[in-house]
C-alpha positions in Angstrom: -62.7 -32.5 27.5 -66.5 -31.9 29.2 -68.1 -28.8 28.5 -67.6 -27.5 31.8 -63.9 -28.6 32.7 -60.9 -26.9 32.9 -58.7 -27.2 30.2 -55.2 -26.4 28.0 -55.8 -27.1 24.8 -53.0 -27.7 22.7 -51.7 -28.7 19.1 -51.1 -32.7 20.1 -47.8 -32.6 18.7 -46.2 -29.3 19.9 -43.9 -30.0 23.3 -44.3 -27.7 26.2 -41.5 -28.2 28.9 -41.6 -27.7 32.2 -40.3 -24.7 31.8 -43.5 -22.9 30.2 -41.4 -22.7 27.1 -43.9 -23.4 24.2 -42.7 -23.9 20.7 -44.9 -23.7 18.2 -48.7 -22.0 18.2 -50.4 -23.0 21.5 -53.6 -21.7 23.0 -54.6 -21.8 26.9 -57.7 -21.4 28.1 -60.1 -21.5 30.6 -63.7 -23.5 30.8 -63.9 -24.1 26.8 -67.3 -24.5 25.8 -68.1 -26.4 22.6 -65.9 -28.5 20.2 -62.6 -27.0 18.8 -60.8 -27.2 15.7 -56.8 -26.9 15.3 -55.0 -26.0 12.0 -51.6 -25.5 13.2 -48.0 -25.8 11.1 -45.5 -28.9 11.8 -41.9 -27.7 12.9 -39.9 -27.5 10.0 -38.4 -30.9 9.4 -34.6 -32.0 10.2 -33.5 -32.4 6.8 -31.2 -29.7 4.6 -31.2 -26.3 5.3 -31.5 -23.3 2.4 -27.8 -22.6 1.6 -26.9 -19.0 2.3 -24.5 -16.7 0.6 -24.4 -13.5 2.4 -20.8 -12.3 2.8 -21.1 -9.1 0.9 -19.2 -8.8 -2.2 -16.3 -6.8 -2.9 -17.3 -4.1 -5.4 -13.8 -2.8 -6.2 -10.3 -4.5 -6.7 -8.6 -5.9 -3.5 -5.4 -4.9 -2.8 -1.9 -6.8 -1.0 -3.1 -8.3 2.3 -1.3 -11.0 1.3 0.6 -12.4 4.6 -3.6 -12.0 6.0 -4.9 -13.9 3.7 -2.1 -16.6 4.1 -2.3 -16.7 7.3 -6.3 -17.6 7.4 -5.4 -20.1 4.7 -3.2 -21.8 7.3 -5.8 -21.7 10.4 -9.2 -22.6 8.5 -7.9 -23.7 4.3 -7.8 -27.1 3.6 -4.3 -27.7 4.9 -4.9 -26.8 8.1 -4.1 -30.2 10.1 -4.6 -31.5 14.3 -7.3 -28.2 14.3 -10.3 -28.1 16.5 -13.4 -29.6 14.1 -14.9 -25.9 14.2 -12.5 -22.6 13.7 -12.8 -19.4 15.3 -10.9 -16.1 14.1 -11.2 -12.6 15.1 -9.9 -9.8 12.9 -9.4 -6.9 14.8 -8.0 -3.3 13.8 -9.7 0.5 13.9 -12.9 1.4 11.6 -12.4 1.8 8.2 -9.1 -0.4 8.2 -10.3 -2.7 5.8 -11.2 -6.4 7.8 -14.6 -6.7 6.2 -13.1 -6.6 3.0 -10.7 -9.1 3.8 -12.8 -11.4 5.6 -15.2 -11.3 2.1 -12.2 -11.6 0.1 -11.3 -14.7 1.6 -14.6 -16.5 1.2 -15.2 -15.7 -2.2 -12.2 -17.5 -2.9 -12.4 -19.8 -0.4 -16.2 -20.5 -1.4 -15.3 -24.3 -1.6 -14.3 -24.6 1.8 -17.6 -24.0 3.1 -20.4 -26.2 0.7 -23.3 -25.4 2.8 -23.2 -21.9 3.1 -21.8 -18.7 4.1 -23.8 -16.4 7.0 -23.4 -13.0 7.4 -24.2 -11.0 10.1 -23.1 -6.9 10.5 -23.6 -6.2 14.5 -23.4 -2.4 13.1 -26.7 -2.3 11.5 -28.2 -4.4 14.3 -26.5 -1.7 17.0 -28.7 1.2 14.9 -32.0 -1.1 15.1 -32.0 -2.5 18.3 -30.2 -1.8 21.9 -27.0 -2.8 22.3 -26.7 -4.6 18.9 -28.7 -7.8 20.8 -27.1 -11.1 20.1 -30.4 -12.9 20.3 -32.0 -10.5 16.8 -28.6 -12.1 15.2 -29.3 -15.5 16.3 -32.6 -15.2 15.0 -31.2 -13.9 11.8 -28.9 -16.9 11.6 -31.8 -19.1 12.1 -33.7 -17.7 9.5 -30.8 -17.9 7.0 -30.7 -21.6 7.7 -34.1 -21.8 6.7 -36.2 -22.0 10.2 -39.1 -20.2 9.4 -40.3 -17.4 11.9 -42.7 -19.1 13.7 -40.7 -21.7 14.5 -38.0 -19.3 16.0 -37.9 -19.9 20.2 -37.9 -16.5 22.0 -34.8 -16.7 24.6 -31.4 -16.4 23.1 -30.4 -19.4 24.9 -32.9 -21.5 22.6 -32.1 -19.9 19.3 -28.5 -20.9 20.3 -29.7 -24.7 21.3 -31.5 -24.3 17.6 -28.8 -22.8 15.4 -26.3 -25.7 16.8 -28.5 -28.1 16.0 -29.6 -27.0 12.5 -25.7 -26.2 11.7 -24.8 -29.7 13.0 -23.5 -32.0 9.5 -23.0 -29.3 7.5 -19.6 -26.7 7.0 -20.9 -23.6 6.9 -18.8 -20.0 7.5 -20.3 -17.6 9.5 -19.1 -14.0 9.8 -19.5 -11.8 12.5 -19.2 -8.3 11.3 -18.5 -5.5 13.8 -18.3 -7.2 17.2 -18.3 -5.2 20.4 -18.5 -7.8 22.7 -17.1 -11.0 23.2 -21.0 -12.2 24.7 -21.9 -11.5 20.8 -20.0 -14.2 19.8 -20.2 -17.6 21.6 -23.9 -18.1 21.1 -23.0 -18.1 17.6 -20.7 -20.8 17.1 -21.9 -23.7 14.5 -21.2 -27.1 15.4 -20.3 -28.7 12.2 -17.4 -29.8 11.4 -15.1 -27.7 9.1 -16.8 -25.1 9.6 -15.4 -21.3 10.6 -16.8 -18.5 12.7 -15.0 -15.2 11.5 -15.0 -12.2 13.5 -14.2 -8.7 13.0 -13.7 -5.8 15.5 -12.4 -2.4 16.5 -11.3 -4.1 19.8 -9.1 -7.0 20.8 -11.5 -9.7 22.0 -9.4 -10.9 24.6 -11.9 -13.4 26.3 -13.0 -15.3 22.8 -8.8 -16.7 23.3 -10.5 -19.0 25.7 -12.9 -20.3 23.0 -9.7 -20.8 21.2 -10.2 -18.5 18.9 -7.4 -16.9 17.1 -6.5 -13.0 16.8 -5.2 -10.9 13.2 -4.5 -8.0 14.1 -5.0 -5.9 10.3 -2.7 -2.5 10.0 -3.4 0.6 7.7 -2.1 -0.2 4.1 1.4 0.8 2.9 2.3 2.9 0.6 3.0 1.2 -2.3 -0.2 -0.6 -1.3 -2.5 2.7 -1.1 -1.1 3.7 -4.3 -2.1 0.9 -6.0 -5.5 1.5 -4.4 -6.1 4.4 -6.0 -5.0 3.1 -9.4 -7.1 0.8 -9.4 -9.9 2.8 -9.0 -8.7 6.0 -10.8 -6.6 4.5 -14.0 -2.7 4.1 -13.6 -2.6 7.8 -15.9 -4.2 9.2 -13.1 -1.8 8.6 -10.4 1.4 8.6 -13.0 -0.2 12.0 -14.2 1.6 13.7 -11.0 3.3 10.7 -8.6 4.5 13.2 -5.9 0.6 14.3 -5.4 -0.6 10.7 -5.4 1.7 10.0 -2.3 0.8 13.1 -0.5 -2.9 11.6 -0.6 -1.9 8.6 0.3 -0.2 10.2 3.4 -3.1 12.1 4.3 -5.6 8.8 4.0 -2.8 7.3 6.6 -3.3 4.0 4.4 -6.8 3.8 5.6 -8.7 2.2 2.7 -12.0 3.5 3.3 -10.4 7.6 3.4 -8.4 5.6 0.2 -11.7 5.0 -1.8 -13.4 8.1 -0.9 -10.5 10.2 -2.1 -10.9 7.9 -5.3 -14.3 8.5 -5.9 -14.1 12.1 -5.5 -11.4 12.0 -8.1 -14.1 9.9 -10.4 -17.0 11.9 -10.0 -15.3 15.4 -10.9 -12.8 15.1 -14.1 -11.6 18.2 -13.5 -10.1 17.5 -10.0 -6.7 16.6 -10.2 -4.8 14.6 -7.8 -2.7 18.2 -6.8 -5.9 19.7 -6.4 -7.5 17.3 -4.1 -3.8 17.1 -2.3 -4.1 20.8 -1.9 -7.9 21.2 -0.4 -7.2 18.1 2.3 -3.7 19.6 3.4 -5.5 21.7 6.0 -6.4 19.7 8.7 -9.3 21.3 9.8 -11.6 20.7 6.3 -9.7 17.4 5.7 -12.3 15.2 7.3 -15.2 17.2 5.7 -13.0 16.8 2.5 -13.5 12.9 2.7 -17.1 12.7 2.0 -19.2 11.7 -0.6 -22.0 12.7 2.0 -24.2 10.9 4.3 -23.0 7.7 5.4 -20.3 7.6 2.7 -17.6 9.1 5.2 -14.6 8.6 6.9 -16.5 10.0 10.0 -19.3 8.2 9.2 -16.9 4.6 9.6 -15.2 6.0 12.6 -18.3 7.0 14.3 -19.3 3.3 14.2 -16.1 3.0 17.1 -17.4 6.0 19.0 -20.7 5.3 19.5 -19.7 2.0 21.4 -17.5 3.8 23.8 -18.8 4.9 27.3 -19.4 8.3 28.4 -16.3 8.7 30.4 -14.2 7.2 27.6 -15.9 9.2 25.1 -15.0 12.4 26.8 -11.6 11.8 27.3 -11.5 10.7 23.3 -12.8 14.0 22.5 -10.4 15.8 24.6 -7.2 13.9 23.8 -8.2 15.2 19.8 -7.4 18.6 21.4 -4.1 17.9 22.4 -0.9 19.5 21.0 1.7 16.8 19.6 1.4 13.7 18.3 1.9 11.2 21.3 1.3 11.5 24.9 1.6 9.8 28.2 -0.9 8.4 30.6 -0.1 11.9 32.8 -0.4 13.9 29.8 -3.9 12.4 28.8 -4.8 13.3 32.9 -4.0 16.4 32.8 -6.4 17.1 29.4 -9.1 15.8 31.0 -8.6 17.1 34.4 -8.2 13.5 36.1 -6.2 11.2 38.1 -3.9 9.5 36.3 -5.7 6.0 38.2 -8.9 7.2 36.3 -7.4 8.0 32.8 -4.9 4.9 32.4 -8.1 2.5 32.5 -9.9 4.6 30.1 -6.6 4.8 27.4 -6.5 0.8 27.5 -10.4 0.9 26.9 -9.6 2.9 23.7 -6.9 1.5 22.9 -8.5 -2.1 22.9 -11.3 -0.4 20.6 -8.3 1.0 18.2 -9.1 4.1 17.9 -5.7 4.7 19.9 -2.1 3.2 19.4 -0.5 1.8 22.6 3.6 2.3 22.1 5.8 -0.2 24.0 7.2 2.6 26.0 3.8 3.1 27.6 3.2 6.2 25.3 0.2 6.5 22.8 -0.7 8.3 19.6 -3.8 8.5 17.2 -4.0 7.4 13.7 -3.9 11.4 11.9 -7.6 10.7 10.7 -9.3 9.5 13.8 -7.4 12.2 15.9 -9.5 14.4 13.6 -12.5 12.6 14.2 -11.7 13.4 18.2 -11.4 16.6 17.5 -14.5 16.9 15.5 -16.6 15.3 18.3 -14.7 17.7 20.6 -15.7 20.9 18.6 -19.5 19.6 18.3 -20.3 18.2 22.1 -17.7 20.0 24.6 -18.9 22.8 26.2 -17.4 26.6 24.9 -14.0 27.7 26.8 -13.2 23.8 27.1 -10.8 24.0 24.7 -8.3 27.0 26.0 -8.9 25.6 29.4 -7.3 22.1 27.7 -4.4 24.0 26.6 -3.7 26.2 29.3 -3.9 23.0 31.6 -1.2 21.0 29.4 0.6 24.2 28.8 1.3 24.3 32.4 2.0 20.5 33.0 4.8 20.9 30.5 6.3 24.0 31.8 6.7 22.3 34.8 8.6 19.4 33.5 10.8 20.9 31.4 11.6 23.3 33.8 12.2 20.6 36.3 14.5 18.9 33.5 16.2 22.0 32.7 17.4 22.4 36.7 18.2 18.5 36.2 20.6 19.1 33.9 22.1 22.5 34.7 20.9 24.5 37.9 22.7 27.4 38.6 21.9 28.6 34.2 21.1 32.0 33.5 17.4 31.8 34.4 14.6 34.8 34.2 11.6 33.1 35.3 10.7 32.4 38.6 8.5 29.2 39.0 8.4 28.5 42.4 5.4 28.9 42.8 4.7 26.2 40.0 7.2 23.7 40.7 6.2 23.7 44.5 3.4 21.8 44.2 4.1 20.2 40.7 5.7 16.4 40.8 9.2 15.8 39.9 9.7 12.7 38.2 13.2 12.8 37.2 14.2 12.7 41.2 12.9 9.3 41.3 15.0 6.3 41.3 12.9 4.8 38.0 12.4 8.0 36.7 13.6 9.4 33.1 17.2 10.6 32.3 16.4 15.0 31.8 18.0 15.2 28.6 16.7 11.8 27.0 13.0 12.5 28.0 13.3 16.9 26.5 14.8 14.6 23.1 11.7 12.4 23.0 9.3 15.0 23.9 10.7 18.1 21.7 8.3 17.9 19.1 5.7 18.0 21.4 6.7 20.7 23.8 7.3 22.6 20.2 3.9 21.6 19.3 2.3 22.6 22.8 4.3 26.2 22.5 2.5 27.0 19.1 -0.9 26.2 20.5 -0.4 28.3 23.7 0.9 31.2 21.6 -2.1 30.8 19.3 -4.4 30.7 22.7 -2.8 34.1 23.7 -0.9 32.2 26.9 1.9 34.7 26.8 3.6 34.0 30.1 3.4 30.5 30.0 4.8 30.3 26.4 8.3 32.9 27.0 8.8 30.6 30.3 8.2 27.1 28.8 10.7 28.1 25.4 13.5 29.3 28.0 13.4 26.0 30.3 13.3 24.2 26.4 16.3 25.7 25.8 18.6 23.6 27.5 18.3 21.2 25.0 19.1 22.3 22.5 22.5 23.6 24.2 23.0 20.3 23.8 21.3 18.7 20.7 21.5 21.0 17.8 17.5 21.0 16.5 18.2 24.2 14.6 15.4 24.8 13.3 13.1 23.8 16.3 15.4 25.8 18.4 15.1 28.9 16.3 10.9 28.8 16.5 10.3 27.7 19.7 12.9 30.9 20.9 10.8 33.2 17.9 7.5 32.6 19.4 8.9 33.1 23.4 10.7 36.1 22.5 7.0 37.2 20.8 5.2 35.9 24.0 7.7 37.6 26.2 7.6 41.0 24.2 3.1 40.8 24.6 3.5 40.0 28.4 5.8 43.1 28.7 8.8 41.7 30.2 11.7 42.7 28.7 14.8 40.8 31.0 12.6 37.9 29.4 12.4 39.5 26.2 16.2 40.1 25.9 17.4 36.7 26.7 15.1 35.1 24.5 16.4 37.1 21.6 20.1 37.0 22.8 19.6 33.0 22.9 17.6 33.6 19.2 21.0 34.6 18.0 22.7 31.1 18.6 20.8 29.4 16.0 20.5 32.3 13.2 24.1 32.2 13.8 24.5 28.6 13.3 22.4 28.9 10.4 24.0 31.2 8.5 21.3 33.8 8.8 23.8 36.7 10.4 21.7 40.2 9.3 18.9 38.3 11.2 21.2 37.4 14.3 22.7 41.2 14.4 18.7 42.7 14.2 17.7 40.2 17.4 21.0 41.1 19.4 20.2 44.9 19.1 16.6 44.5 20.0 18.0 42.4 22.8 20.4 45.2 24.0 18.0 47.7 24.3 15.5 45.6 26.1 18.5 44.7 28.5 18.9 48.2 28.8 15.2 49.0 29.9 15.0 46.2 32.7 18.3 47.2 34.3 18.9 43.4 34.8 23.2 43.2 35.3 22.9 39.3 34.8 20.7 40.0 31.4 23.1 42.7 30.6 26.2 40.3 30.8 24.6 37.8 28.8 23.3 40.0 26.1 27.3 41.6 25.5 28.4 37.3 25.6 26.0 36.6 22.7 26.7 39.8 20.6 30.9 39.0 21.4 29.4 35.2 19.8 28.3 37.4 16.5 31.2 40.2 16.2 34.0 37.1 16.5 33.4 36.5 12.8 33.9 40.0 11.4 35.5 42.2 14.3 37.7 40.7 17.1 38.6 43.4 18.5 34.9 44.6 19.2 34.2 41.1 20.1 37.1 40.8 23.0 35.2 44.2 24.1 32.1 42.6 24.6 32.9 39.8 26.3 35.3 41.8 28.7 32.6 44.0 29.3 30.0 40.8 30.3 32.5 39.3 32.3 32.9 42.5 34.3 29.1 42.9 34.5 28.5 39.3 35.5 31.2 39.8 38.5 29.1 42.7 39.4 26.1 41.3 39.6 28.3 38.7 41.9 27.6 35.6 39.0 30.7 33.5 39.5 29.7 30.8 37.2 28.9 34.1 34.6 31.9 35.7 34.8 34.0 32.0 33.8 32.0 31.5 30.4 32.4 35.0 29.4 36.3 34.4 30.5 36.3 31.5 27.7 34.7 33.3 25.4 37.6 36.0 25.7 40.2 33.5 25.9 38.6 32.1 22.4 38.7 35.4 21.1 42.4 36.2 21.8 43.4 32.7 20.2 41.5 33.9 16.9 42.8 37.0 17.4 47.1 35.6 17.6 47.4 36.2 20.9 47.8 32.4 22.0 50.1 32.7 25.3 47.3 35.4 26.6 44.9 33.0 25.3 46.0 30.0 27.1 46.4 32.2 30.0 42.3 33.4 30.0 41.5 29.9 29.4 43.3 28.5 32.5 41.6 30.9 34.4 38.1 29.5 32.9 38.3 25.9 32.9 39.7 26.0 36.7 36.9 28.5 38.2 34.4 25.7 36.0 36.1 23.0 37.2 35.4 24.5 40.9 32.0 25.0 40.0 31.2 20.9 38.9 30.1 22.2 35.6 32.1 19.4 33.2 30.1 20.3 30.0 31.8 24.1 30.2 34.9 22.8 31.5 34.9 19.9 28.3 34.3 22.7 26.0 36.9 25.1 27.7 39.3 22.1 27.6 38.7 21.9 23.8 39.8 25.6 23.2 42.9 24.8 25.1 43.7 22.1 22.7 43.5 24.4 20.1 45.5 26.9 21.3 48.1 24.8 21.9 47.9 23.0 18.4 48.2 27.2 17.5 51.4 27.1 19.2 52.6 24.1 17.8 52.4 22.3 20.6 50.7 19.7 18.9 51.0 16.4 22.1 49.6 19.0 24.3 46.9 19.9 21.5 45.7 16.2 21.1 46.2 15.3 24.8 43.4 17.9 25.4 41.5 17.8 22.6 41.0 13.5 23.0 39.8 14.2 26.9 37.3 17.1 25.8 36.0 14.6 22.8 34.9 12.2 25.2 33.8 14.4 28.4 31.8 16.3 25.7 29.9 12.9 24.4 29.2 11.4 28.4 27.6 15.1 28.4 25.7 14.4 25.6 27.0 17.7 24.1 26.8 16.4 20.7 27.3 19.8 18.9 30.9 20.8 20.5 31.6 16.9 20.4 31.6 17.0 17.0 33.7 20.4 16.2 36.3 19.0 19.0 36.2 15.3 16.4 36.9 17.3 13.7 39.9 19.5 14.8 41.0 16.3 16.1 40.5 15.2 12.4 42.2 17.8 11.0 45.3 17.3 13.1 45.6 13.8 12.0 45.2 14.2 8.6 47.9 16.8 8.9 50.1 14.7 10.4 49.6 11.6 8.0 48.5 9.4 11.3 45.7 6.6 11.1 43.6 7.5 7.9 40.8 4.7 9.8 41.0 6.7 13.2 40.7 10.0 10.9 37.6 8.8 9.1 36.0 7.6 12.3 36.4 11.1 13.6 34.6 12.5 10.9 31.8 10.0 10.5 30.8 10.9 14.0 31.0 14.4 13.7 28.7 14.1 10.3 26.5 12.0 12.0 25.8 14.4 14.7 25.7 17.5 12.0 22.9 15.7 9.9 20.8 14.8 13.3 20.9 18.2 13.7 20.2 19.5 10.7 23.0 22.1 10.7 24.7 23.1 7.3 28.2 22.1 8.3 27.2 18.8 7.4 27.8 19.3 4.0 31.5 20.3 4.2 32.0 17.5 6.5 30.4 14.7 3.5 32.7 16.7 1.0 35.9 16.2 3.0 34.9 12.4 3.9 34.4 11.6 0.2 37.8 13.4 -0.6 39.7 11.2 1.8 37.7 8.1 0.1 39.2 9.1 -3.1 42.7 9.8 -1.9 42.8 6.8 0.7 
């Protein structure tokens, strides 16, 4: 080079594409005057590479995971035969769940496997220190870790991935990808040599890395047996054998998640005077439960779960936070809308998103639910970024949505019932999904939604939504007309008749406390059912209501049949006059049944049969088959009363079976036992007999009613005597 001429100057042995990519120190420059001197470093040579070992250790015992760690033995352990010369696994399951524990767990003692090294990478930490969690920072950290010193490191991600394959080429390396958001994070980091394993793990299923052949673990929430073992381990077996029953309930209350698991542990460690009751005790209320499991700072179950959260989108986020509001433990993709106040085309996207992510589980009957913890991580979020009033506004809004499908469920089933509310207004504009051709049966989608409605009534009394709450526990009723959920039936009436009694509408009022009666009754609670019938009366009395009347005299004739038939006969005479007054056809037949009932108890079994006729006919007219199957069944036993015992089991049979295509599983199962009772009377089939009564105990125990006792002892004397 003159002293005047342009020039590049450049080490003689560092290459420069024709790209302008440079690797290596370079210097450019223009019109260089006098002579220059170079000291510049050779690229680090093609031999070995350092060997790393940077899978973190596991610091505490490892528990079960057994059928996991078999089944990465089988796709990457040395048995594995006809597999592709490098592996790829993802391990995917919501934060806190335990997969980086297994993934170390499994190359410590599978440390042979890999003779050149183990990488390690956490995508979490690099998500804190740089945008995004970039791919190209880990690439350059997997460089390093093979040894490439940093100025030999190229600056696109696309070179460090040409340079990492290259300087993993010949040697069998593992290399762990912890906390993956992205399938983009992974395929840059593949090694090329042979035996070697790239393991992934992530709150999402990585659909796309399938076509990189990789291969997908799905890893649950520990067991029982295995969370108890957990906290052994870490506490001392005295500890847990101290007081098993507490031991489970935190076990319960961790929902098997291993982090919440070792937290709890450590608490239990660090103050000797905690016992396992005592730490049971502070986390049963759900609001301090998350604050409960925390050592402080990072070392939190929020802390784990916010790693998930943080990934999500704004729109996703939001509806996360606002799903943690929701009353009931599962929920639909309309149900999630309607808490969010949006289309159900804009929330179904977002509930796959979070599902994918695991911090939701999808059902296979389209439903979803939230592990208990992170649904208290939702709500959490919720309390701490939605705005003030968001919350009742939630509730009101899924308050309403349910109102209107039970209601629309209750008419499905039964129109013309005894009905105060008017709603219209509501159902006007509201969709009906059970007119559909694909839509749900009434009665099958009340049964798999009853703990939530129940849950979504105690929220809306707590928010003060008295209206919507006495409405929503009438429509619920139906049912439990049909499926005996004493106890459920018995609040969810308790907090409408208190809802009705604050909106200051007594026809409302009364006939929830009438209906109250039904299940104190069944109960055996009969001081409380006589208190609700009077306050009942008297609120029938102010609203001047004949229908409410006439239904108010039918339930207190229900509660006087056990102690006074005479006063009971009275009171149903007097509601079927009223209903026929108030022109309520349908009315006046049930209270004829109940009469007819009445004078059978009471001996008078002609008159009886005669009252019952009149019933079953006027029910019959009326396409009502669940009355006329339980009307039917009285007439059976009047006639067994009689002695008319063909007649008896003739009807009795044909009200058994209209009452179970009814689903009216409570008077199918008294109609099974009279039936029962006849046979074994009679000395007929001892098989048919016991069938009878298995059914009929079946149904008592599903419906937790106290009959079902009885009905064990009698089944368990006909085992002894068969």
């Amino acid at each position: 080079m003159g002293d005047d001429s342009d020039a590049r100057a450049q080490a003689p042995h560092i290459l420069n594409d024709l790209s302008g990519n440079v690797y290596g120190p370079s210097v450019q420059a223009n019109r260089i005057h006098g002579g220059i001197t170079f000291h510049v470093q050779a690229p680090p040579p093609p031999g070995p590479a350092a060997k790393p070992d940077e899978v973190p250790p596991l610091t505490v015992g490892f528990v079960n995971r057994t059928q996991g760690l078999a089944t990465l033995d089988s796709w990457f352990g040395d048995g594995r035969i006809g597999s592709a010369s490098v592996g790829l696994g993802a391990l995917y399951g919501m934060p806190g769940v335990g997969k980086t524990a297994m993934v170390s767990h499994w190359a410590e003692r599978g440390r042979a496997l890999f003779p050149d090294g183990q990488i390690y990478v956490d995508f979490a930490t690099l998500r804190e220190e740089t945008v995004g969690g970039d791919v190209s920072e880990a690439a350059r950290r997997c460089l390093r870790s093979l040894g490439v010193d940093e100025s030999f490191i190229p600056k696109s991600l696309a070179d460090r991935s040409t340079l990492f394959r290259s300087r993993s080429a010949g040697r069998r390396l593992l290399v762990v990808l912890d906390n993956v958001s992205q399938p983009a994070q992974v395929a840059p980091l593949i090694p090329k040599g042979e035996g070697s394993v790239l393991l992934v793990t992530s709150g999402s299923l990585l659909g796309e890395l399938a076509l990189d052949g990789a291969r997908m673990m799905p890893v649950d929430p520990l067991d029982m047996d295995s969370g108890l073992r957990v906290l052994a381990d870490r506490c001392g077996e005295a500890v847990i054998s101290a007081d098993p029953e507490a031991a489970e309930r935190l076990v319960r209350m961790c929902g098997g998640l291993p982090v919440a698991l070792h937290v709890v542990a450590a608490r239990l460690l660090i103050n000797p005077r905690l016992t396992t009751a005592g730490l049971a005790q502070e986390l049963a209320e759900e609001s301090g439960r998350l604050a409960g499991m925390s050592l402080g700072g990072a070392r939190s179950v929020s802390a784990v779960l916010d790693l998930g959260y943080r990934d999500l989108p704004p729109d996703a986020a939001r509806l996360y936070r606002l799903l943690g509001w929701l009353p009931g433990a599962s929920f639909d993709v309309g149900v999630a809308a309607v808490a969010a106040d949006l289309d159900t085309t804009r929330a179904a996207p977002l509930l796959e998103l979070l599902a994918s992510a695991s911090l939701l589980e999808a059902a296979s009957d389209g439903r979803y639910r939230f592990h208990d913890l992170v649904r208290l991580h939702a709500r959490e979020r919720a309390a701490e970024e939605e705005p003030v009033g968001a919350r009742p506004a939630l509730i009101q809004r899924v308050t309403t949505h349910y109102l209107a499908l039970t209601a629309y469920a209750d008419r499905a089933i039964r129109y013309d019932r005894l009905r105060v509310a008017d709603l219209t207004a509501l159902l006007a504009t509201a969709y009906n999904p059970f007119v559909a051709a694909d839509g749900p049966a009434p009665l099958a989608w009340l049964e798999a939604e009853h703990r939530n409605i129940l849950d979504v009534l105690r929220a809306a009394a707590r928010q003060g939504c008295h209206t919507e709450v006495w409405q929503l526990a009438e429509a619920f009723t139906v049912l439990f007309l049909h499926h005996r959920h004493l106890g459920d039936w018995r609040e969810s009436l308790e907090l409408g008749a208190a809802a009705a009694s604050a909106a200051l509408v007594p026809a409302a009022e009364a006939r929830l406390r009438s209906l109250l009666s039904r299940p104190l009754l069944d109960l055996g609670e009969y001081d409380a059912a006589r208190e609700e019938l009077e306050s009942a009366a008297a609120c029938a009395e102010v609203s001047s209501d004949l229908v409410v009347r006439a239904s108010v005299q039918e339930f207190s004739g229900r509660y006087w049949e056990r102690s006074d038939l005479p006063r009971a006969m009275a009171a149903y005479q007097s509601a079927r006059e009223l209903s026929e007054e108030a022109g309520e056809a349908r009315g006046a037949a049930i209270a004829a049944y109940f009469l007819g009932c009445a004078q059978d108890a009471h001996g008078a079994h002609r008159e009886a049969l005669h009252t019952l006729g009149e019933a079953h006919r006027a029910l019959t007219a009326r396409d009502d088959p669940r009355m006329a199957a339980r009307v039917l069944a009285a007439i059976g036993i009047a006639h067994d009363h009689l002695g008319e015992t063909d007649e008896a089991v003739r009807a009795l049979s044909e009200a058994a079976r209209a009452l179970h295509l009814q689903s009216a599983t409570h008077y199918e199962a008294q109609t099974l036992v009279v039936l029962a009772g006849i046979g074994e009377r009679l000395n007929e089939d001892p098989e048919a007999v016991r069938a009878q009564m298995t059914r009929a105990l079946e149904i008592y125990e599903a419906g937790g009613s106290p009959q079902a006792e009885e009905i064990r002892r009698r089944l368990e004397a006909m085992g002894e005597t068969g």
